[in-house]
C-alpha positions as CSV (number, residue, x, y, z in Angstrom):
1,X,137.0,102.5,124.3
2,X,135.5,105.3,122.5
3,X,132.5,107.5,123.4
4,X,130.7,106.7,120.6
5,X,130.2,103.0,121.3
6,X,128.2,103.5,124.2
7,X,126.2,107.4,122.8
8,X,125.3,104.6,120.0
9,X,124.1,102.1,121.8
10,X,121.8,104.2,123.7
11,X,120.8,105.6,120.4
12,X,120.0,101.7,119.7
13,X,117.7,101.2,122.3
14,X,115.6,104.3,122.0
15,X,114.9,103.7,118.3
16,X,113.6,99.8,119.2
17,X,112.0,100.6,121.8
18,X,110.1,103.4,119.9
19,X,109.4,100.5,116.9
20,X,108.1,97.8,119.7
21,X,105.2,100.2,120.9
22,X,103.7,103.7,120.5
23,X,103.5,106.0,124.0
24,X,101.8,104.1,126.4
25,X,99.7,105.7,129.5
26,X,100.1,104.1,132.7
27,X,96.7,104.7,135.0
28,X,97.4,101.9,137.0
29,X,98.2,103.5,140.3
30,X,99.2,102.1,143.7
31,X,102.6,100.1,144.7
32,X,103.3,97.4,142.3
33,X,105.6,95.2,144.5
34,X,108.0,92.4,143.0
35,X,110.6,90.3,144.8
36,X,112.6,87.7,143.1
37,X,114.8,85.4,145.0
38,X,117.1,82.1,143.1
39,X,119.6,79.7,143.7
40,X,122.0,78.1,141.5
41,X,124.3,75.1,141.9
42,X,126.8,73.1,140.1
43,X,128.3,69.8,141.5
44,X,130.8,67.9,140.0
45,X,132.8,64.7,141.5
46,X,134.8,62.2,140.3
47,X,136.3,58.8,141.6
48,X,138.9,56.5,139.7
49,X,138.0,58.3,136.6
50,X,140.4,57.8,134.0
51,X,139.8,60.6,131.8
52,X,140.7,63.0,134.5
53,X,138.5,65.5,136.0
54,X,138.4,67.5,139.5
55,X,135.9,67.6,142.1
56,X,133.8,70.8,142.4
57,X,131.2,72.9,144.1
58,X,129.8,76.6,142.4
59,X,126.7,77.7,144.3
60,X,124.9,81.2,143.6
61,X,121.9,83.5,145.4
62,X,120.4,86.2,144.2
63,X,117.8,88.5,145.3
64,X,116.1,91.0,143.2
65,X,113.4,93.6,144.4
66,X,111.2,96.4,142.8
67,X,108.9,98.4,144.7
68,X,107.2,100.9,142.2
69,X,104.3,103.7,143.9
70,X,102.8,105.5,140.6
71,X,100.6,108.5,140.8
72,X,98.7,110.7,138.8
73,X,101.4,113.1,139.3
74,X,104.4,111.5,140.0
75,X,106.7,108.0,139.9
76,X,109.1,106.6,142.0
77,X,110.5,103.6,141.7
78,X,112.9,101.2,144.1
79,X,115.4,98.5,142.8
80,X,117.4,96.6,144.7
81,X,120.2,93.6,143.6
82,X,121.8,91.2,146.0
83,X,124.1,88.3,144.4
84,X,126.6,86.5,146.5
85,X,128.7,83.5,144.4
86,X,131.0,81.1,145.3
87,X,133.1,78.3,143.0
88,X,135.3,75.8,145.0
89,X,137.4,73.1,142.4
90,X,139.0,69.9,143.9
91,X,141.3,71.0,147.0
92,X,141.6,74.6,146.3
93,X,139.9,77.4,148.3
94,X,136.5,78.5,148.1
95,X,136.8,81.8,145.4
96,X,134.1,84.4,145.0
97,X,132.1,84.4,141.7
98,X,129.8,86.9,141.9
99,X,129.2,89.3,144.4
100,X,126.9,92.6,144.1
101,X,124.8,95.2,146.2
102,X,123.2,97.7,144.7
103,X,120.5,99.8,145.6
104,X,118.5,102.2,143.3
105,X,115.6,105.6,144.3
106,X,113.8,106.9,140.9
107,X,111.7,110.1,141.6
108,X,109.6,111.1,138.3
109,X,107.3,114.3,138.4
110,X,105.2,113.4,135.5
111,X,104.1,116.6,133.1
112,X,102.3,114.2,130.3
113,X,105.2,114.6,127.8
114,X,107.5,113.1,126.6
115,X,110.0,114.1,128.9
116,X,109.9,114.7,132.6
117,X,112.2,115.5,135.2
118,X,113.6,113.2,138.0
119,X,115.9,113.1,140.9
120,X,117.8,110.0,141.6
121,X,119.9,107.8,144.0
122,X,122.2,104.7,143.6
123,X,124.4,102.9,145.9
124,X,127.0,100.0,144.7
125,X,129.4,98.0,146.5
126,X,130.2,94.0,147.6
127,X,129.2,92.3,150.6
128,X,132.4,90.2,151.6
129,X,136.2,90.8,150.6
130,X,137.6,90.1,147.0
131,X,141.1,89.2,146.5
132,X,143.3,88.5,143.3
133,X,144.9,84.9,143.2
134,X,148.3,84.4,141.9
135,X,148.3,80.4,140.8
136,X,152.0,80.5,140.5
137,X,153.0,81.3,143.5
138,X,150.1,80.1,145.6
139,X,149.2,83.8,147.1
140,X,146.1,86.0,147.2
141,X,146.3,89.6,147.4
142,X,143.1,91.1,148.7
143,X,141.4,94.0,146.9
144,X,138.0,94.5,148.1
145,X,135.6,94.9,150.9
146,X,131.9,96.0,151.8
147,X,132.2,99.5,151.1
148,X,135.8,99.3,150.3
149,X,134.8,100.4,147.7
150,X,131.8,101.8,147.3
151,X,129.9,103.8,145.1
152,X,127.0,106.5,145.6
153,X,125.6,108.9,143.1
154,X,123.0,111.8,143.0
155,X,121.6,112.9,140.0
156,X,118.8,115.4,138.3
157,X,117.5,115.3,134.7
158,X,115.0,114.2,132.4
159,X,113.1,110.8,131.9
160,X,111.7,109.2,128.9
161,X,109.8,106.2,129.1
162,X,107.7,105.3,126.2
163,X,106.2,102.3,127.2
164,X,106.9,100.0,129.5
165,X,109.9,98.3,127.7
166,X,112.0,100.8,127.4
167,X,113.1,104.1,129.5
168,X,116.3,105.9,129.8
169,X,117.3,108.9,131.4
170,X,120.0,112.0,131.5
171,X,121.0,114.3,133.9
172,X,123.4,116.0,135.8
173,X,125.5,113.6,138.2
174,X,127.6,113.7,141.5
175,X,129.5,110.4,142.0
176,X,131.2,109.6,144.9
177,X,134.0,106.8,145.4
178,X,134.5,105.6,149.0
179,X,137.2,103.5,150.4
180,X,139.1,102.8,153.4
181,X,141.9,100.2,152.9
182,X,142.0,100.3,149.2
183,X,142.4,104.3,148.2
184,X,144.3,103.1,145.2
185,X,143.1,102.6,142.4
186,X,139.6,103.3,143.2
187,X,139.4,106.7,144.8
188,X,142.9,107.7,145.0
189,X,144.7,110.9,142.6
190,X,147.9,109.8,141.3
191,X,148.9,113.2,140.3
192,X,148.7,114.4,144.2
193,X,151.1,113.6,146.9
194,X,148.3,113.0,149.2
195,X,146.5,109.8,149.9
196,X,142.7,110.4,149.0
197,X,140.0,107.8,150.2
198,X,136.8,109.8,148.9
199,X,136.6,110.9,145.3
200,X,133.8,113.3,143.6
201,X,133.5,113.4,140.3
202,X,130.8,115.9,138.9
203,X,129.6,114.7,135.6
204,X,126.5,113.7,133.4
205,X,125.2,110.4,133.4
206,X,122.8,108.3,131.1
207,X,120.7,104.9,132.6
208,X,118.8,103.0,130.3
209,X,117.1,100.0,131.4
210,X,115.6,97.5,128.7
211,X,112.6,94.6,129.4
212,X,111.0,92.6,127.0
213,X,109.1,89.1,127.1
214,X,110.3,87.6,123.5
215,X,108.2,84.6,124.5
216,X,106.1,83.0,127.1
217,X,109.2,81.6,129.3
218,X,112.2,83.7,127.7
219,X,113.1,87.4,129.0
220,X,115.8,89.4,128.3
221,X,117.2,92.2,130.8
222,X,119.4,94.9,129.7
223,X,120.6,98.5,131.9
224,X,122.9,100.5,130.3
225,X,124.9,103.1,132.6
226,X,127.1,105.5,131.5
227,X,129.1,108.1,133.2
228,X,131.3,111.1,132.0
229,X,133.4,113.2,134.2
230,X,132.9,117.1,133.6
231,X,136.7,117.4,133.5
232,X,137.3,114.7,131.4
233,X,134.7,113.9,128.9
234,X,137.0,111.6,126.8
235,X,137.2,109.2,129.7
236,X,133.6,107.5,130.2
237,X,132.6,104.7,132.3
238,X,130.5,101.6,131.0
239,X,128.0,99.4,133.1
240,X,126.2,97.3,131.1
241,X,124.4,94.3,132.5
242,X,122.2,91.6,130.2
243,X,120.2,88.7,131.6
244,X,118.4,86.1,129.4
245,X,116.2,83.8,131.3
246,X,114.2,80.9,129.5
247,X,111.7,78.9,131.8
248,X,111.8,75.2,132.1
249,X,109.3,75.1,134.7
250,X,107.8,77.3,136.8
251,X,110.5,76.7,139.6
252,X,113.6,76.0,137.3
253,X,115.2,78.6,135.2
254,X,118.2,78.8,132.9
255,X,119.9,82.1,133.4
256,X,122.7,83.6,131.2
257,X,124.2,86.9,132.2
258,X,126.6,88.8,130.3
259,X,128.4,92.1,131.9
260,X,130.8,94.4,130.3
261,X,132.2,97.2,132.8
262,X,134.8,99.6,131.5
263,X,136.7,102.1,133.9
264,X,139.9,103.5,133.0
265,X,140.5,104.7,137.2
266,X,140.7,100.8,137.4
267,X,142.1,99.1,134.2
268,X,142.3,100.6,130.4
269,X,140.9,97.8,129.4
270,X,137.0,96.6,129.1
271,X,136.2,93.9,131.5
272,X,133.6,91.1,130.8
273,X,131.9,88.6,132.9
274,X,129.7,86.0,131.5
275,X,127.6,83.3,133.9
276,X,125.7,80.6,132.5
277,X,123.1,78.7,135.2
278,X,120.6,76.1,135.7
279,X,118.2,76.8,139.2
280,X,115.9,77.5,141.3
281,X,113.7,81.0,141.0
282,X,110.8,81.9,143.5
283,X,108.9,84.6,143.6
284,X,108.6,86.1,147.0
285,X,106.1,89.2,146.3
């Protein structure tokens, strides 16, 4: 994948967002709090059906959070993403669908420009164990585990948020890859003799989150995070995440989610997860 795909879809996003709205002034200040929490099944089950078919169970949570203080002087701003997934077809064993944590600290010293500095914090990893199924032979091989690995970064830079639509920022980055069990290929330096479990990668970093309500009941959700190591700018990592949601009542949602991650540590090629679901949202806060 070449830099230039993601450095232009950043450039993307800042040119519509500037076209949806001029600079907007936020005086509103105070916490605005915001919990989300949803649940979504899929059943299927079959008896003397001719045409052939398999029994199956898929069932999904999520939790979403937002805890945002503004000031005169200052912003900071608290996400937090909990998804846990599991699809289970006819006699087979239960396998994991989805499973995220991720945590996220936004500090924003406001100067009334366009810019403004920020410090930040991010934590990623899985709640239960992930493992790779081999069909053929009927064996799982496991790969994953809560904090095995996991991912924490620090960074310092400068905000721009326009409205409140669009906002990206830049900075300078430390990332740090955890693991335990699984050093390899997460964390692990293949040109070294030695076995590393911890891995710190200085680098810069671009985060660009995208919000708009297209209509009454249909929002789309987009972050876009980007990460270059200092000693290997060639070799970026990709996170970006998209949610559509359209509301068929105010309990039921239909949710599509589209992911694309690209780390060459892990694979040289771009992985991409798409979910399509029908259920239940309820807003907690």
């Amino acid at each position: 994948m070449k830099s230039s795909v993601p450095l232009t879809a950043v450039l993307f996003l800042l040119v519509f967002s500037a076209m949806v709205s001029a600079q907007e002034a936020d005086t509103t200040f105070g916490w605005k709090k915001q919990a989300v929490a949803s649940l979504n099944l899929t059943q299927a089950s079959f008896s003397n059906w001719k045409q052939g078919g398999d029994n199956s169970l898929a069932w999904q949570v999520k939790l979403a959070t937002r805890f945002d203080l503004n000031e005169e002087k200052w912003n900071w701003t608290n996400t937090s993403k909990f998804e846990l997934g599991f699809a289970k077809v006819a006699g087979a064993e239960a396998r994991k669908s989805t499973d995220a944590l991720e945590i996220e600290s936004v500090l924003v010293r406001k100067l009334g420009t366009l810019l403004n500095p920020f410090v930040a914090a991010t934590a990623k990893t899985q709640f239960v164990s992930g493992f790779d199924f081999d069909d053929d032979n009927d064996t799982k091989t496991k790969v994953s585990k809560f904090l095995d690995p996991g991912y924490f970064t620090q960074s310092i830079g400068l905000d721009y948020k326009p409205n409140e639509t669009f906002r990206t920022r830049m900075g300078f980055t430390i990332k740090e890859t955890v693991t335990s069990e699984f050093s390899v290929p997460y964390a692990d330096d293949p040109d070294t003799e030695k076995l590393e479990k911890i891995r710190v990668e200085p680098g810069i970093s671009s985060v660009s989150n995208f919000s708009r309500q297209f209509h009454e009941n249909v929002l789309l959700v987009s972050k876009l995070d980007i990460f270059t190591d200092l000693e290997a700018f060639d070799r970026i990592d990709v996170t970006w995440e998209n949610q559509l949601t359209l509301k068929v009542t105010k309990y039921i949602n239909v949710n599509i989610t589209v992911d694309l991650l690209y780390d060459k540590d892990i694979t040289s090629d771009a992985q991409l997860k798409e979910v399509l679901g029908v259920g239940f949202t309820y807003t907690l806060l």
